[in-house]
MARDOKE-823768 format. One record per residue (C-alpha): residue number from 1; residue in three letters; x, y, z. Coordinates in Angstrom, 1 decimal. Each point is the difference from the previous one (the first is absolute). Example, Ala and Ser with C-alpha at 12.3 -4.5 7.8 and 13.67 -1.06 7.14 Angstrom:
# MARDOKE-823768
pt nr=1	rest=ALA	xx=12.3	yy=-4.5	zz=7.8;
pt nr=2	rest=SER	xx=1.4	yy=3.4	zz=-0.7;
END
This chain:
# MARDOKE-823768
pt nr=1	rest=UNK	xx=46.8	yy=124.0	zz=86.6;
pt nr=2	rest=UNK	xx=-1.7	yy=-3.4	zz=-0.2;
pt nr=3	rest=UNK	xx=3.7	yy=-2.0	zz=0.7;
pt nr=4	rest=UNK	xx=0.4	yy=1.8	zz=3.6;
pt nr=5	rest=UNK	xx=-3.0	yy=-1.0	zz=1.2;
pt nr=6	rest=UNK	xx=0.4	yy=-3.1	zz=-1.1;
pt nr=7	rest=UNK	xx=3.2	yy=0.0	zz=1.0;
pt nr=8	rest=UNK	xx=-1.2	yy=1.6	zz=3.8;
pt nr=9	rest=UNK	xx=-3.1	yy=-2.5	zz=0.2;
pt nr=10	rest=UNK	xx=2.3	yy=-2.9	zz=-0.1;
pt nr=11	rest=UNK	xx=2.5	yy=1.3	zz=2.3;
pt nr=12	rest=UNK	xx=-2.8	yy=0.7	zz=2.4;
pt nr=13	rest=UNK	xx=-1.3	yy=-3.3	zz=-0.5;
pt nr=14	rest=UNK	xx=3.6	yy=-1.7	zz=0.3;
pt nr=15	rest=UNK	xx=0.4	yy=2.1	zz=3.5;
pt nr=16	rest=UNK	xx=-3.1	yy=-1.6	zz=1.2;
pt nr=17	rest=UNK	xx=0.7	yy=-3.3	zz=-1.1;
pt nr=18	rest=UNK	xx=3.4	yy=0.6	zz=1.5;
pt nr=19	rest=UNK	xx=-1.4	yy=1.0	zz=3.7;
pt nr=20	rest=UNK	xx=-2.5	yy=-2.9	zz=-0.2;
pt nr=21	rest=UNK	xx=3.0	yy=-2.5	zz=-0.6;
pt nr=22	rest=UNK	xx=2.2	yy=1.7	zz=3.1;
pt nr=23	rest=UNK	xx=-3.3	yy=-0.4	zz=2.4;
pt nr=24	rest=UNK	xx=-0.6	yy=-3.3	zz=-0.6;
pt nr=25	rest=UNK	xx=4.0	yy=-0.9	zz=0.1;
pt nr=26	rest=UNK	xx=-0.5	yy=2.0	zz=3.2;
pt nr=27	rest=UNK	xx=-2.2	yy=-1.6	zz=1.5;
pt nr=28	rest=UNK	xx=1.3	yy=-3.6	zz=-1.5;
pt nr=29	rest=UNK	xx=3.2	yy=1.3	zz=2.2;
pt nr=30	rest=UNK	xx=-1.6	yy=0.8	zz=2.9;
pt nr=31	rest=UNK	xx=-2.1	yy=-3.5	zz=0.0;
pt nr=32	rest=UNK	xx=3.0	yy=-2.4	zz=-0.6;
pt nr=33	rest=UNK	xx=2.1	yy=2.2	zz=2.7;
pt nr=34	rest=UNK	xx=-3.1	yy=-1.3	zz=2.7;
pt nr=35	rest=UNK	xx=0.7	yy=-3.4	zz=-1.8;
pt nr=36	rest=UNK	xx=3.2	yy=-0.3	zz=0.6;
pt nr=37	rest=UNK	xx=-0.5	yy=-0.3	zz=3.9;
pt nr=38	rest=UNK	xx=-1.8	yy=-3.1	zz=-0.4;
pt nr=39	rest=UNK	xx=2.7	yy=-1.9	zz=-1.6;
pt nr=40	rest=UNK	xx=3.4	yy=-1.0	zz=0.9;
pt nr=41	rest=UNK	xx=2.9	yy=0.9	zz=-2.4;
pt nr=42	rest=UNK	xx=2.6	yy=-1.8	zz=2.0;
pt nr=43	rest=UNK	xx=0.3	yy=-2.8	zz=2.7;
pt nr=44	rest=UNK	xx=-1.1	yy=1.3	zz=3.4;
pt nr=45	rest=UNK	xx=3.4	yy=-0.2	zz=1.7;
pt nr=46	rest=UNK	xx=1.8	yy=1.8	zz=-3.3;
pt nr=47	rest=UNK	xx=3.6	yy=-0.5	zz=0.1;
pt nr=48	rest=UNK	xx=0.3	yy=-1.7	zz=3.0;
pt nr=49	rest=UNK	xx=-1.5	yy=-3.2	zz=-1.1;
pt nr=50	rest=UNK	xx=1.5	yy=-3.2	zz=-1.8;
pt nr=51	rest=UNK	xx=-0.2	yy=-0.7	zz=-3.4;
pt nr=52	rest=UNK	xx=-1.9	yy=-3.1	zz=1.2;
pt nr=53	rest=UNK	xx=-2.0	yy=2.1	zz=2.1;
pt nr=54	rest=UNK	xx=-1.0	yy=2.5	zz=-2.7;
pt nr=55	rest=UNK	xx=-0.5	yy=-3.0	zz=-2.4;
pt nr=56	rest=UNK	xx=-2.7	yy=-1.8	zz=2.7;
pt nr=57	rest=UNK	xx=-1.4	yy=3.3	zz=-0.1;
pt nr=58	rest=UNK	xx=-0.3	yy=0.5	zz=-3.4;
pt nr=59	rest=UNK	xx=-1.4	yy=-3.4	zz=-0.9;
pt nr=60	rest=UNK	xx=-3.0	yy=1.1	zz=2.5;
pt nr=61	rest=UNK	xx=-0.9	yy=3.3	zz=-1.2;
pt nr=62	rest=UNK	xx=0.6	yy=0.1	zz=-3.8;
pt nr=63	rest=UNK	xx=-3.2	yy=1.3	zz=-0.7;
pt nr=64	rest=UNK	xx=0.1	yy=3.3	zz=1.8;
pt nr=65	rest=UNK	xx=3.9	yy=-0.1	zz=-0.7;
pt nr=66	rest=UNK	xx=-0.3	yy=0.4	zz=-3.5;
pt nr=67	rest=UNK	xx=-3.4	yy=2.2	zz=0.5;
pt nr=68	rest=UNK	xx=2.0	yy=2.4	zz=2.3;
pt nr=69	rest=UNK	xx=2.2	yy=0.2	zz=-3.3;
pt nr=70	rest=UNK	xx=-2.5	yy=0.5	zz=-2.5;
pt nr=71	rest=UNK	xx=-1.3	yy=2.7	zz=2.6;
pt nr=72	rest=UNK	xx=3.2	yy=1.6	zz=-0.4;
pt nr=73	rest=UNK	xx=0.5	yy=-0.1	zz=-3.6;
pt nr=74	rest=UNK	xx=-3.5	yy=1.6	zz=-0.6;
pt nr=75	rest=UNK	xx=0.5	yy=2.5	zz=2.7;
pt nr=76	rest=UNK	xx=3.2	yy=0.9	zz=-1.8;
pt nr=77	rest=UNK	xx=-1.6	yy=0.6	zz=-3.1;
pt nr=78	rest=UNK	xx=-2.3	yy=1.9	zz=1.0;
pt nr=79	rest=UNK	xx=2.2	yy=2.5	zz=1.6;
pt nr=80	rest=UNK	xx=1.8	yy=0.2	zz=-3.3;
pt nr=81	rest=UNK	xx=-3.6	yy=0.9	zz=-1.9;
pt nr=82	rest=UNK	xx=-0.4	yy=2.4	zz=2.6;
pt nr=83	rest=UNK	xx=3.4	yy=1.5	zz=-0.6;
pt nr=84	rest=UNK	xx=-0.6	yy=0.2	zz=-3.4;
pt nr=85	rest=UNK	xx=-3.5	yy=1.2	zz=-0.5;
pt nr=86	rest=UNK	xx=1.7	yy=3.0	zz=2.8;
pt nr=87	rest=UNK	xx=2.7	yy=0.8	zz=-2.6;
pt nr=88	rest=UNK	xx=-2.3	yy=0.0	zz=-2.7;
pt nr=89	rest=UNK	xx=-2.2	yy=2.5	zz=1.6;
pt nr=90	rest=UNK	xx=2.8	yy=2.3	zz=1.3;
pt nr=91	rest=UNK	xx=1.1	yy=0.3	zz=-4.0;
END
């Protein structure tokens, strides 16, 4: 008798832990998504432009170049904590 409660009190205590970790990769998600409009992930005229042209640009934003990226890897991330705290809660 002891071992199921046990056994129930950490599951109940996993589940919470488990919906606490999907809010906040939620809301992580949700945060970076509103991010991501303030940074470029590509030269303004795309596929269009030069190489030299997309190089000029680069050399002049490489800060919120590479922070559009690291935006993007996080917000990625996140997504796939959300995902998986959602499977693990659907077992």
């Amino acid at each position: 008798m002891q071992t199921s409660t046990s056994n129930t009190t950490i599951d109940s205590s996993f589940d919470r832990s488990l919906s606490q970790f999907g809010f906040v990769t939620a809301i992580l998600c949700i945060l970076t998504g509103f991010a991501a409009a303030l940074f470029p992930l590509d030269a303004p005229a795309g596929v269009d432009a030069t190489d030299a042209e997309r190089l000029v640009w680069l050399a002049e934003n490489m800060g919120s170049f590479v922070a559009g990226w690291v935006n993007q890897i996080i917000a990625m991330l996140s997504l796939s904590g959300f995902f998986l705290a959602i499977a693990l809660l659907a077992r």
